[in-house]
C-alpha positions in Angstrom: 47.8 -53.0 29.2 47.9 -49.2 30.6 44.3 -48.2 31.4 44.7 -44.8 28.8 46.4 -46.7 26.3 43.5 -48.9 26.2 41.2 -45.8 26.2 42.3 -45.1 22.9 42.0 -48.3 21.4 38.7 -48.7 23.2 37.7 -45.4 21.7 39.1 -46.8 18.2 37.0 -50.1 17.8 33.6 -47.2 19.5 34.1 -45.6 16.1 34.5 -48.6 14.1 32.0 -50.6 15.3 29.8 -47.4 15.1 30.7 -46.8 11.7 30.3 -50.6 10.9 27.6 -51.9 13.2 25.5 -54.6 13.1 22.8 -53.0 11.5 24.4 -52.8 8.7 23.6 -49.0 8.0 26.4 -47.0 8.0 27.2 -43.6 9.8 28.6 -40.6 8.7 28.0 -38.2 11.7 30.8 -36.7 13.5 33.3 -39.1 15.4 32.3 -39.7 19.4 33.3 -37.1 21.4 32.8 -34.7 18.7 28.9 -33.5 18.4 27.0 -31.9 16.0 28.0 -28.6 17.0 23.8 -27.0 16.0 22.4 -30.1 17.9 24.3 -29.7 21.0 23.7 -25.8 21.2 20.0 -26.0 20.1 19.3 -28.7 22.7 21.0 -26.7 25.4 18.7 -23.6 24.4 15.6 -25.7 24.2 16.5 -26.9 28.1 17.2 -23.6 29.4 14.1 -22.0 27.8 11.9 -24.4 29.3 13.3 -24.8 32.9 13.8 -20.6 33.1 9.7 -21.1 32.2 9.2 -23.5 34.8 11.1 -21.8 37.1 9.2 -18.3 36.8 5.8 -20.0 36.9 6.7 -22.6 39.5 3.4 -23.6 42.0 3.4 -24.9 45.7 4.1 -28.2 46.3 1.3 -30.8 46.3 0.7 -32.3 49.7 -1.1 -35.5 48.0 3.1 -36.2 46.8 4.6 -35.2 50.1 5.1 -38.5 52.7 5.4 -38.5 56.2 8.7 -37.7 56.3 8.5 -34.2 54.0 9.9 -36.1 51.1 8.6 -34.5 48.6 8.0 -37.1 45.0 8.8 -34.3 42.4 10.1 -37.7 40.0 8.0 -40.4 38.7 9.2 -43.6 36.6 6.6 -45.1 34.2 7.6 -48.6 33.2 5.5 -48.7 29.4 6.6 -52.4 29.0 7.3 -55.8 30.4 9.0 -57.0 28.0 12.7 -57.0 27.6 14.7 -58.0 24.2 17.5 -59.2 26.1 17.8 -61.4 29.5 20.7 -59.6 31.6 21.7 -62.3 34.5 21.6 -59.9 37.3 18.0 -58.9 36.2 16.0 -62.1 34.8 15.6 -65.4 34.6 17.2 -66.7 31.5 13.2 -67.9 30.1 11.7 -64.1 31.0 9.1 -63.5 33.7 5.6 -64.7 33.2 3.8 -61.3 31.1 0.9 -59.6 32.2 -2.2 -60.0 30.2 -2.2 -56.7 27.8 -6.1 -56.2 28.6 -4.1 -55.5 32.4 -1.0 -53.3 30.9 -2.0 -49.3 30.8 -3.0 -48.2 27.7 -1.4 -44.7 26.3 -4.1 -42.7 26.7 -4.1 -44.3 30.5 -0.7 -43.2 30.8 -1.1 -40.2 29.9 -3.1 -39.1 32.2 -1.9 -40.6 34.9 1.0 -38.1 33.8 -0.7 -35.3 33.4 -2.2 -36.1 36.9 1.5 -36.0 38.6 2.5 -33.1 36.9 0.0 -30.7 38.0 1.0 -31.8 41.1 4.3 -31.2 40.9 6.2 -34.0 39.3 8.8 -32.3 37.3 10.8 -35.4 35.8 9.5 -38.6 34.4 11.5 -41.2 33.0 10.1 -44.4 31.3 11.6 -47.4 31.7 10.3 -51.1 31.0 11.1 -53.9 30.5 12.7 -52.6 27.4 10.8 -49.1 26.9 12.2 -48.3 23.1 10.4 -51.6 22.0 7.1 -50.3 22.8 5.8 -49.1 19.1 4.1 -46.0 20.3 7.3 -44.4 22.7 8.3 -42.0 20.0 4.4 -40.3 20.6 4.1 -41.0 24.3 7.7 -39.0 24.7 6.1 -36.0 22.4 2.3 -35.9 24.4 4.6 -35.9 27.3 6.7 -32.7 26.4 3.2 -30.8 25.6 2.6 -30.7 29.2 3.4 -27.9 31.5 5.6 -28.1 34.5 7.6 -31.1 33.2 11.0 -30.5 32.6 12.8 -33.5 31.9 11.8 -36.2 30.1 13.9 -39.3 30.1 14.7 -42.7 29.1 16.4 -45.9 30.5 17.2 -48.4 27.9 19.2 -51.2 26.5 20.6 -49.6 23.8 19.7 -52.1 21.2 17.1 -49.9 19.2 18.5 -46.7 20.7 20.3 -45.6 17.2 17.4 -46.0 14.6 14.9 -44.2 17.8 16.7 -41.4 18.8 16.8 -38.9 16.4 12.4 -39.0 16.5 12.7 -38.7 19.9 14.8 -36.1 19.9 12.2 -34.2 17.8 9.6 -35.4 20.6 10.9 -33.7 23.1 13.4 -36.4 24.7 15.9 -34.7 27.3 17.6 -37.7 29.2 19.5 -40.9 28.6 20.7 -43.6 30.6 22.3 -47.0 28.6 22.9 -50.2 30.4 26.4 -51.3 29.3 28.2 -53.7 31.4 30.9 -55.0 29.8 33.2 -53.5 26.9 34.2 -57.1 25.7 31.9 -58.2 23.1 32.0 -62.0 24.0 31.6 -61.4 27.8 28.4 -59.2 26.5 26.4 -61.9 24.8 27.0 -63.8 28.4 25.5 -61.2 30.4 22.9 -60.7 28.2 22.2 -63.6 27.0 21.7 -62.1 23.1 23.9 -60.5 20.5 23.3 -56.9 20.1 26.8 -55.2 21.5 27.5 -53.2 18.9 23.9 -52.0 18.3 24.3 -50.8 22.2 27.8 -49.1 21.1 26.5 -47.5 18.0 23.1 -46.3 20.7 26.0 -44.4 22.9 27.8 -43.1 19.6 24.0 -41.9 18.6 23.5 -40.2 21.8 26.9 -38.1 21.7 26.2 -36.7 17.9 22.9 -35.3 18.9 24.5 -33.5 21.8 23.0 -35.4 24.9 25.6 -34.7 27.4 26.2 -36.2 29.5 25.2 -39.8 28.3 24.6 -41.8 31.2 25.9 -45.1 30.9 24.2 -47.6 33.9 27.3 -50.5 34.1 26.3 -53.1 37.1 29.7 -54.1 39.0 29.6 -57.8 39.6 32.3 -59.8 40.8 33.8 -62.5 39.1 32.5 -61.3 35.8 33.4 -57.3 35.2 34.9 -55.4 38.1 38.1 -56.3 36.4 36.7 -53.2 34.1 36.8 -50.9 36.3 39.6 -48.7 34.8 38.7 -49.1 31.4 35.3 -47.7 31.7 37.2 -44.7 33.6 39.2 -44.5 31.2 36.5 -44.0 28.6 35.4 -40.6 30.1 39.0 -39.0 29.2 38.1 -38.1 25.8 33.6 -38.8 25.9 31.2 -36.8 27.7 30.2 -39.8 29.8 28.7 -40.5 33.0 29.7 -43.8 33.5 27.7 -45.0 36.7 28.6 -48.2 38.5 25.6 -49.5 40.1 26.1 -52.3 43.4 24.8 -55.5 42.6 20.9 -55.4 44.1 18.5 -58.3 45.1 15.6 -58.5 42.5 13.9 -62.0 41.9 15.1 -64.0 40.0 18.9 -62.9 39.8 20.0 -65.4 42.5 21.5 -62.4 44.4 24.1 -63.0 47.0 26.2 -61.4 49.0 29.5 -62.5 47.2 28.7 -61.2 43.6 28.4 -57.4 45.7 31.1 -55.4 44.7 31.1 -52.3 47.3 31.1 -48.4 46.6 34.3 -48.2 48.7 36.3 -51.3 46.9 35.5 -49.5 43.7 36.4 -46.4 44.5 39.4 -47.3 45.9 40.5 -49.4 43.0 39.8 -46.4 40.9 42.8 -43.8 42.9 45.1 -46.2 42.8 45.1 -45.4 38.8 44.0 -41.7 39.5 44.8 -40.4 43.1 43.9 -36.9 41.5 40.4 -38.3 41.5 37.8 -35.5 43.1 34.2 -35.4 44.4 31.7 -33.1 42.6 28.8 -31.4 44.5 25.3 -33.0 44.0 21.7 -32.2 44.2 20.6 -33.3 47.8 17.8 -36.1 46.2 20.7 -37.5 44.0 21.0 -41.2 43.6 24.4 -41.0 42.7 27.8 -40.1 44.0 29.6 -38.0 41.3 33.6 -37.7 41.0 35.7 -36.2 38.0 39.0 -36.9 37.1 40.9 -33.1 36.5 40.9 -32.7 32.3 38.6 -35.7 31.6 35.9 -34.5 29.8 33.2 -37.1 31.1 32.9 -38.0 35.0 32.1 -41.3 36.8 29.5 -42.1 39.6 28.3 -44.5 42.4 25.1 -45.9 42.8 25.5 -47.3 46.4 21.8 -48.8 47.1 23.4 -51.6 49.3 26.1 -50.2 51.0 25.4 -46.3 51.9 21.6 -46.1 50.9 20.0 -42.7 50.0 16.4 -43.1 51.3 16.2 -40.4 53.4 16.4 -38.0 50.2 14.0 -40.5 47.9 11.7 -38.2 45.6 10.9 -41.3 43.2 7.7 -43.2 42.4 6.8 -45.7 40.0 4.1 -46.6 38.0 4.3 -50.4 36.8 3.3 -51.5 32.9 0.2 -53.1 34.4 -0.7 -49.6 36.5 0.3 -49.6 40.4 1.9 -47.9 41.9 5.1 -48.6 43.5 6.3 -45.5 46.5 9.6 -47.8 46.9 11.7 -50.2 44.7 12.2 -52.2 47.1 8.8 -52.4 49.0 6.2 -55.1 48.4 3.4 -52.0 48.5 1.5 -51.3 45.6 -2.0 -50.1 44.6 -3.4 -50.1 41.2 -4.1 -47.1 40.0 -5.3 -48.8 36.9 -8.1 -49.9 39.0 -9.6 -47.0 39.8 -9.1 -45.3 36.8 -11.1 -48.4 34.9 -13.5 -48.1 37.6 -13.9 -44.0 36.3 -12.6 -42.6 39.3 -12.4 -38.7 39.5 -9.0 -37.0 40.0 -9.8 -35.8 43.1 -10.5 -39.6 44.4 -7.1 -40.7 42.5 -5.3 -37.8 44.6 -6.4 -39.0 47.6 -5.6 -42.8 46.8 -1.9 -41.5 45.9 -2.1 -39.3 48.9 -2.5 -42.3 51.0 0.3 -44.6 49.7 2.7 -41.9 49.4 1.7 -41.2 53.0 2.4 -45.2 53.8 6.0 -44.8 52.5 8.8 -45.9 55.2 11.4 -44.1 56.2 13.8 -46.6 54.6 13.8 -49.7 52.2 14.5 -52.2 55.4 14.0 -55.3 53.2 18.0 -54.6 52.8 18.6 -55.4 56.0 17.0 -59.0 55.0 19.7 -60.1 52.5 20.9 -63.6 52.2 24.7 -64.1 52.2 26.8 -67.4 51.5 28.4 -69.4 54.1 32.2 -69.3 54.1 34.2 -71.9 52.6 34.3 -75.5 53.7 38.1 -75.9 53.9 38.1 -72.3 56.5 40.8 -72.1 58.8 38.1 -70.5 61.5 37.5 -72.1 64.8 33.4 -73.8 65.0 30.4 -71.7 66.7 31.6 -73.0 70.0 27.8 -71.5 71.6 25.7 -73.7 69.3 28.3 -76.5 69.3 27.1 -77.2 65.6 29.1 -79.6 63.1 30.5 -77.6 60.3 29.1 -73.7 60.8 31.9 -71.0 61.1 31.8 -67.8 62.6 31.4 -65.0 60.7 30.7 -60.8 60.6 26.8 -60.1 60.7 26.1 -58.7 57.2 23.1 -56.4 58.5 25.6 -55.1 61.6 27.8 -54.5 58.7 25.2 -53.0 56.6 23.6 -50.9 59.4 27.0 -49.7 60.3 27.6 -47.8 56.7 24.0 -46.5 56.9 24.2 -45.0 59.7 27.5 -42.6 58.5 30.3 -45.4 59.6 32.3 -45.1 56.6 34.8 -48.2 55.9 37.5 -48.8 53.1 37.1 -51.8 52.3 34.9 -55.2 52.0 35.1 -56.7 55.4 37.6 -58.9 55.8 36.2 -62.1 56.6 33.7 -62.1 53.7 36.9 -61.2 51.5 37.8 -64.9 52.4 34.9 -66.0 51.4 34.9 -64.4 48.0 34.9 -66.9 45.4 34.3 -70.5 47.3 32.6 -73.2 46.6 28.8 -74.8 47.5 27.1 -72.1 49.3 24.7 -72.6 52.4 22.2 -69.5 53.0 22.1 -67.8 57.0 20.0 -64.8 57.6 20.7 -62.4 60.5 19.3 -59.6 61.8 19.7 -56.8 64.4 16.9 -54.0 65.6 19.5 -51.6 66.9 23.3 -51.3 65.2 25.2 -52.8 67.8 26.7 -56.4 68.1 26.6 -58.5 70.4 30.3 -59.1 71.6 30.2 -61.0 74.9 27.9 -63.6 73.7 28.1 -64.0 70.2 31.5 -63.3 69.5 33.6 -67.1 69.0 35.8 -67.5 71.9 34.5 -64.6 74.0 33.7 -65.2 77.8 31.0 -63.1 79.3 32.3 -61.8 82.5 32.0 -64.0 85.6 30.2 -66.6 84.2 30.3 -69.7 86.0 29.0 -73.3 83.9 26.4 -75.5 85.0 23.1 -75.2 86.5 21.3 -72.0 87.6 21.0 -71.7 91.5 17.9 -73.4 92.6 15.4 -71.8 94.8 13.7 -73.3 97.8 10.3 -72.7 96.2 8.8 -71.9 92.7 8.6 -67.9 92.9 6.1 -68.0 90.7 3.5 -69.4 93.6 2.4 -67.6 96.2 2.0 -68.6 100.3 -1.0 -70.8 99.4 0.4 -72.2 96.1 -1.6 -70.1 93.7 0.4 -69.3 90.6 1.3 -65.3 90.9 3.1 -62.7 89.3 7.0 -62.1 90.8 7.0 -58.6 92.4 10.2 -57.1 90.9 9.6 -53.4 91.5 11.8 -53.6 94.8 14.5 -54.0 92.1 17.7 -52.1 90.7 17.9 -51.8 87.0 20.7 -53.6 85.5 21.5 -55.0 81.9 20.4 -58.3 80.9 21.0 -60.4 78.0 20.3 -64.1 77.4 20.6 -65.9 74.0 18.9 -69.4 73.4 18.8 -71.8 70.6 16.7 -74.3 68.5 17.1 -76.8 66.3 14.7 -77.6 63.4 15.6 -81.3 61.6 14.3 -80.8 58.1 14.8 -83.9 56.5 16.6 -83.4 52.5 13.8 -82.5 50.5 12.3 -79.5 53.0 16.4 -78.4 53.3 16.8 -78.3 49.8 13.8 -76.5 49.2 14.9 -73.4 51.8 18.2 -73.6 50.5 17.7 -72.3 47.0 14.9 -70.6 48.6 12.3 -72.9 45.9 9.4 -73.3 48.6 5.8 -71.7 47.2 5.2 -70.2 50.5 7.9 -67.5 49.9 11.4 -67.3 52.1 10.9 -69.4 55.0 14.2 -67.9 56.3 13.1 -64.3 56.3 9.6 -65.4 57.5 10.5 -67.2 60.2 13.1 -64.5 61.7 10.8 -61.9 61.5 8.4 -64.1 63.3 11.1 -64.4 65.9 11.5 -61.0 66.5 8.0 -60.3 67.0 7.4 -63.2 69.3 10.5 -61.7 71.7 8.6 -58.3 71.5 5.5 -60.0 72.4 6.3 -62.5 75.1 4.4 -61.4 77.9 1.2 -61.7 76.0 2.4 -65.1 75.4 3.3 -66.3 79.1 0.7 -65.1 81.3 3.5 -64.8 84.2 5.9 -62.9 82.3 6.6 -59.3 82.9 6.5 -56.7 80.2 10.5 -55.9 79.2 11.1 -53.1 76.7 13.5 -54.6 75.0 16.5 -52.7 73.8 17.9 -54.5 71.1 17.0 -58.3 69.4 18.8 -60.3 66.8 17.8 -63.8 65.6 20.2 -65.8 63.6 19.3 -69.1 61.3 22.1 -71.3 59.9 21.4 -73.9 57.7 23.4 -77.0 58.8 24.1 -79.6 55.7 25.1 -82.5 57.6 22.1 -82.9 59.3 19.7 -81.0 56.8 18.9 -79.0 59.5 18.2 -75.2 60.6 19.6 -73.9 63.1 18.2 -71.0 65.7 19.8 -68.8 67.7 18.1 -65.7 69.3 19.5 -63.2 71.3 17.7 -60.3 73.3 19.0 -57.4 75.5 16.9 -55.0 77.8 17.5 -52.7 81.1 15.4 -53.8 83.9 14.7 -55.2 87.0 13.6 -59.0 85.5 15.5 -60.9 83.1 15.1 -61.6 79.5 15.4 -65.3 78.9 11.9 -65.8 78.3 12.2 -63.2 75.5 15.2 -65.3 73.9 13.7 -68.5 73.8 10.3 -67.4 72.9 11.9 -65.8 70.0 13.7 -69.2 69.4 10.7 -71.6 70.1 8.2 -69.2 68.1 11.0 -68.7 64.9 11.1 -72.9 64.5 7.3 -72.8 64.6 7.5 -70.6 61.7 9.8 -73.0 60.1 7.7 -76.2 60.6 4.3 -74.0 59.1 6.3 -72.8 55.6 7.5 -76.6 55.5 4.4 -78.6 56.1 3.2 -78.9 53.1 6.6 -80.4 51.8 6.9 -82.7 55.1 5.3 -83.7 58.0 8.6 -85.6 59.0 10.0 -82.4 60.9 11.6 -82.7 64.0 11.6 -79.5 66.3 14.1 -79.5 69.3 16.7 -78.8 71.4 15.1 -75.4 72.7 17.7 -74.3 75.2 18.9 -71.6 76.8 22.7 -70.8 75.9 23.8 -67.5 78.4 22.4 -65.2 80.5 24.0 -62.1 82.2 22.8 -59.6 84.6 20.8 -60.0 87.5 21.1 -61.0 91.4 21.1 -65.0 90.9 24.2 -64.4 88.9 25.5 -64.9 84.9 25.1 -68.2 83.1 26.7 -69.7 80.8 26.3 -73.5 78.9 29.3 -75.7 79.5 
């Protein structure tokens, strides 16, 4: 079916089911699309009055808000819940999360003034979020003490949408500027799956709500997943001919719990594109430098769609957001482990100034970027690929495949591409998966090495050319640093390998990522990465290499319920690096056998090797 024929009937069964919902009470305001004419023009006055007042009696900037960076954190979210009355797939478990005690959860007076704290120092948006913030009995008089303070000039709200309809005209009245509805399907069946409740026409009569009252535009938060609603696409498009919509498709993000991987990721660009092929007149709208979203407007629509693109083209380096969880700490990042409890302090009757300068100092912590992204898990490709084995590790079973975080640090660093990359589009869809971790500290691959099939440049098999003596002893046999200053700088790169042998019930355990300690994959390749940085401290006879660039790879091999290793480090120098390679391999199983210990003591560590080496007088190597 046409994607604006479907509009219509879409549009149809909006004002049925708004007019019929659930609830059982009817409606009788004006049809979608069509606002209460007073509401809309008395809300737009209300806005205008208060920003022209905010404007005129703006204040400096607080440094307490303003990181490292210059960012300056003029938005705060304040979660007022745990509690959710549904269980979306991509954000829960299907049982819930364990709840915080409520003696622990901020109390409304607490929250308050943590409020009033941010806006005097310049916060000028909050939006409350949960959980589920609209079941939270008090909302309707948090939203209203909120819109009594000065310098705040939008208030807003993130919800479900199931008690949206019966809420919103009190918080309307309260002072309530905002709205953003999570809606992720426009099939009611398929809703109850993602959601795991009833409830979608409750959420459709919330958006039919939110349009009478003259909120424009609505935001409606739709997460793209594969295999479950990107086939949607147009017909939420399509829904923004005739609504004043801004429908935003979100990526598919890593939170625990959701059994994120790479596979369910639908990109920014494969959206997009799939988008002008229906409406090649499709155009980019201007945004506000510390937007989230990228905006685009079909030409005589009245609504407009967007892109949240958290995984793929990240917006850190404009962030102005904080967070403030139900149980009081404070979060500077969504995706950083961080936090300090504000709730704390303020129990313990600290003064503001002493809760300025605890914010000061996490907001002065905050990185540059979220670079747990570049720690994402993806899914091995298909058992029955066509592509050759890792010829390098010479492991049963394992296929080559494009480095996710090369990928990923490619598009954040401006590389635009149009599509999703082509070998993980075969992979799309296959069966049993197996989990491998990569990671790079600089954006390039590693293409002489790495590569399957590539040959590094004159490099003979076999055996290293042995010396007549051990360099590292001098005249009189006394062990003794190798002079090397004597020289000429050239580029080195070795890569070794190890093998950890698991046993089932340890590989099980890091496969679905189930062990207590926490990811034993991430662990142990950050441990690897730090041990190549640090291998001179570790070998006394080592020589201090600044290395230029390190990547540490673990596959998880089925057959044998093992793990396997395979570190790579590059520098410029006069000394080689394959100390620094199979440090970073020896050090990253070590790792391995401490997170699984407690699970097994039958752990085999092995095969420690060295796989290539280039640069250097004594000539390349390569494994035969």
């Amino acid at each position: 079916m046409a994607a604006r024929p479907l509009a219509r009937m879409l549009r149809w069964l909006w004002r049925s089911s708004a007019r019929s919902c659930s609830s059982g009470a009817p409606v009788t305001q004006p049809r979608p699309g069509e606002p209460s004419q007073p509401a809309a023009e008395e809300l737009s006055r209300r806005r205008q009055e208060r920003r022209q007042f905010l404007r005129e009696h703006a204040a400096p900037f607080s440094a307490f808000l303003t990181d490292s960076f210059g960012r300056q954190h003029s938005y705060l979210r304040i979660s007022l819940t745990e509690k959710c009355n549904l269980r979306c797939q991509y954000c829960m478990p299907e049982d819930g999360v364990p709840l915080t005690p409520k003696a622990d959860l901020l109390t409304t007076e607490e929250i308050l003034t943590l409020a009033r704290l941010f806006v005097k120092e310049g916060v000028s948006k909050i939006r409350l979020t949960g959980g589920e913030p609209l079941i939270r009995p008090d909302v309707v008089d948090i939203v209203a003490q909120l819109h009594r303070l000065g310098g705040l000039r939008t208030i807003g709200v993130t919800t479900n949408g199931i008690n949206l309809a019966r809420l919103l005209p009190q918080l309307q009245k309260a002072g309530l500027s905002a709205i953003n509805i999570s809606l992720d399907t426009l099939v009611p069946a398929k809703f109850e799956f993602i959601v795991r409740r009833k409830g979608f026409h409750k959420v459709m009569e919330g958006i039919h709500k939110a349009i009478e009252l003259g909120y424009s535009p609505v935001k409606v938060n739709c997460v793209v997943m594969r295999g479950l609603n990107e086939d949607e696409l147009l017909d939420f498009v399509a829904l923004t001919e005739g609504l004043p919509l801004d429908v935003r498709f979100i990526e598919y993000m890593p939170f625990d719990g959701n059994k994120w991987n790479f596979r369910k990721m639908v990109s920014y660009k494969e959206m997009l594109d799939t988008i002008q092929q229906q409406w090649p007149e499709l155009e980019k709208l201007p945004e506000e430098e510390s937007s989230t979203a990228k905006a685009f407007k079909i030409p005589g629509f009245q609504g407009q769609i967007s892109f949240i693109t958290s995984m793929s083209e990240h917006f850190c380096g404009t962030c102005n957001r904080l967070r403030i969880t139900a149980d009081g700490n404070l979060k500077v990042c969504l995706f950083g482990n961080s936090e300090v409890s504000l709730r704390d302090h303020l129990r313990a009757g600290a003064s503001e100034e002493e809760l300025l300068r605890i914010i000061g100092a996490a907001v002065g912590r905050k990185k540059r970027q979220h670079a747990e992204l570049f720690l994402m898990l993806q899914d091995s490709p298909p058992a029955n690929s066509s592509l050759a084995p890792w010829d390098p590790l010479d492991v049963q079973g394992l296929r080559p495949r494009v480095s996710f975080s090369s990928w990923m640090m490619t598009l954040w660093k401006g590389c635009r591409v149009s599509q999703t990359p082509p070998l993980a589009q075969q992979w799309l869809g296959s069966g049993s998966p197996q989990r491998h971790y990569s990671s790079h500290m600089d954006s390039e691959t590693n293409s002489k090495c790495l590569s399957p099939g590539s040959q590094a440049p004159a490099a003979p098999s076999g055996s290293l050319p042995t010396s007549h003596q051990l360099t590292h002893l001098d005249s009189e046999g006394r062990a003794a640093m190798v002079d090397v200053g004597k020289k000429p700088d050239t580029e080195r790169m070795a890569v070794a390998s190890a093998l950890v042998l698991l046993g089932p019930v340890a590989f099980k355990l890091i496969q679905q990522n189930q062990l207590k300690k926490g990811d034993a994959l991430v662990v142990a390749q950050l441990a690897g990465v730090q041990a190549a940085k640090l291998t001179s401290q570790l070998i006394p006879l080592c020589h201090h290499v600044t290395l230029s660039h390190i990547q540490v790879q673990l596959e998880l091999d089925s057959t044998r319920h093992a793990v396997v290793i395979q570190a790579s480090c590059r520098a410029r120098g006069p000394t080689g690096v394959e100390m620094e390679a199979l440090t970073s391999a020896a050090v990253a199983a070590l790792t391995l056998y401490d997170m699984c210990k407690a699970v097994s003591r039958d752990i085999v560590l092995g095969d420690i090797k060295l796989i290539s080496k280039t640069g250097g007088q004594r000539g390349d190597f390569r494994r035969a």
